[in-house]
C-alpha positions, 0 to 999 in steps of 0.5 A: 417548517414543521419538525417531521416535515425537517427530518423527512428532507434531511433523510431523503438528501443523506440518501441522496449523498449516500447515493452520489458515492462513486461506485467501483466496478471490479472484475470477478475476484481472484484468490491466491496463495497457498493458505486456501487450499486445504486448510483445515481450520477454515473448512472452506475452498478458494472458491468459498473465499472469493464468494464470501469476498464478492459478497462483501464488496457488493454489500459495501455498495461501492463496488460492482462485479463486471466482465472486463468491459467494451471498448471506450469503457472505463476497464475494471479493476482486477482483485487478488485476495490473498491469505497468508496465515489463518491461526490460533493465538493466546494473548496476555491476560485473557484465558481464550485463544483467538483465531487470526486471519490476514489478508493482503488484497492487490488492486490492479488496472491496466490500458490507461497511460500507465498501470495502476497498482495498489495494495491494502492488509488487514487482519481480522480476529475472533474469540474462539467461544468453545475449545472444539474443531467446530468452536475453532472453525466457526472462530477462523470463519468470523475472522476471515469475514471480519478481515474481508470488510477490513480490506474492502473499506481499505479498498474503498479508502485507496480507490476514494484517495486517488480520485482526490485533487492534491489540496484535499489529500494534503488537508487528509494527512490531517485526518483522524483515521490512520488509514485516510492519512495512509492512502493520503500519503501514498498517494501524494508521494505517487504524484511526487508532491513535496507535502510527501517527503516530510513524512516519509522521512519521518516514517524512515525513523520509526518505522520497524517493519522491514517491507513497510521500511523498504516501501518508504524508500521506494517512494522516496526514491521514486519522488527523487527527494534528495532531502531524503538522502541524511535520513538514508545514510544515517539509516546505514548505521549498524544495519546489515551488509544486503541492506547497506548494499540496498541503501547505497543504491536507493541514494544513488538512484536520488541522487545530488551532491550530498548522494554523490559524496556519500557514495565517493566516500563509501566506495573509498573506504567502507569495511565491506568490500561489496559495499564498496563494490555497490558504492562504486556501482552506483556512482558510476550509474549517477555519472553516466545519468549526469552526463546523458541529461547534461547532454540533453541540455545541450542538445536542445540549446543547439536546437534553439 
């Protein structure tokens, strides 16, 4: 085959990959949150942010904007994009300013089994070029769409994870993309696969973020990994007292005899009396759960 003739079918079969990419249909973008409205140093309406978000899902080529669907269609997804800060930030070493824009976009989808909810941030940033009102504005407006292709590949990332059979995810937590790893993670520890636990325990231990550490042990307590349960108490030390609390009933709701020691010992014994009062709550719930499955057990024996 000749070498123009070669490069001619190897573009025509990329486009038809690029082509067989599923496409998302979404319903028309919702924008929330307190930061749109009246913001000086975007210049811009909630209205203007939802168009320039519709703008940028469209032009992924992933996504398509739908009502919400008929009767035995497949129904869309909902997006709230919501903006918590716009500002100006110096950084080390560099005389400039910069404009910083976050964004956290909600995906939820509703009327199958169960519900479907997801969550993607990015930030984006721009060099303010001229120390000026309009240099300042036309730096946030370039954050703002940098953050806004930020989230819709995130989107597309999450939406692609879910749609993966558990050994291609397990090979993705190989990936060199930290986000591919991420949506991954998230998404086997949603199907309670046992790849999941591993790193999630691990994240417990570097993880800083307070709400990215509670989202962990919410997984983990989802999962019902009591492989987790060391990881948890040893996270209790030098923590503060409405965290402990949080901790004691996330090994409560794991539970297993390691959860039920550390919970008799903590309700006998702890400094605090209403982490004494959480442990001794949390105890009593992992008894009555024991007893009611136990019951169950035996009622479907008698039934045999």
């Amino acid at each position: 085959m000749k070498p123009a003739l070669w490069f001619a079918c190897c573009v025509v079969l990329l486009g038809a990959c690029r082509s067989q990419a599923p496409r998302y249909a979404v319903a028309p973008v919702e924008v929330s949150g307190a930061t749109l409205r009246d913001n000086a140093l975007l210049g811009l309406a909630p209205e203007g942010v939802a168009t320039l978000f519709t703008r940028a899902l469209t032009g992924s080529k992933r996504f398509e904007v739908k009502g919400e669907g008929t009767p035995g269609e497949a129904r869309p997804w909902r997006l709230t994009l919501d903006v918590p800060f716009t500002r100006e930030v110096l950084k080390d070493g560099d005389p400039r300013s910069f404009a910083e824009v976050g964004a956290n976009l909600t995906l939820e989808r509703f009327g199958g089994e169960l519900p479907q909810r997801y969550e993607v941030v990015g930030l984006g940033e721009a060099p303010v070029m001229e120390d000026s009102p309009d240099g300042r504005q036309a730096a946030m407006r370039t954050a703002l769409e940098a953050v806004l292709h930020q989230v819709t590949d995130s989107a597309v990332l999450q939406l692609t994870a879910i749609g993966r059979e558990d050994d291609a995810l397990v090979l993705d937590l190989r990936a060199e993309d930290p986000r591919i790893r991420e949506f991954a993670l998230r998404t086997l520890a949603e199907r309670q696969h046992p790849a999941a636990a591993p790193l999630l325990i691990e994240r417990l231990k570097e993880s800083t973020d307070s709400e990215g550490l509670r989202r962990t042990i919410g997984s983990l307590v989802e999962m019902k990994a009591r492989v987790a349960v060391p990881a948890l108490i040893d996270l209790a030390r030098g923590r503060d007292i409405g965290f402990v609390q949080e901790l004691v009933f996330a090994v409560g709701e794991i539970g297993g005899p390691e959860a039920e020691a550390y919970l008799y010992t903590v309700a006998q014994g702890h400094d605090a009396p209403s982490v004494q009062a959480a442990a001794q709550q949390a105890l009593e719930t992992l008894y009555a759960s024991r007893k009611h499955i136990t019951a169950e057990a035996r009622g479907r024996d008698h039934a045999d």
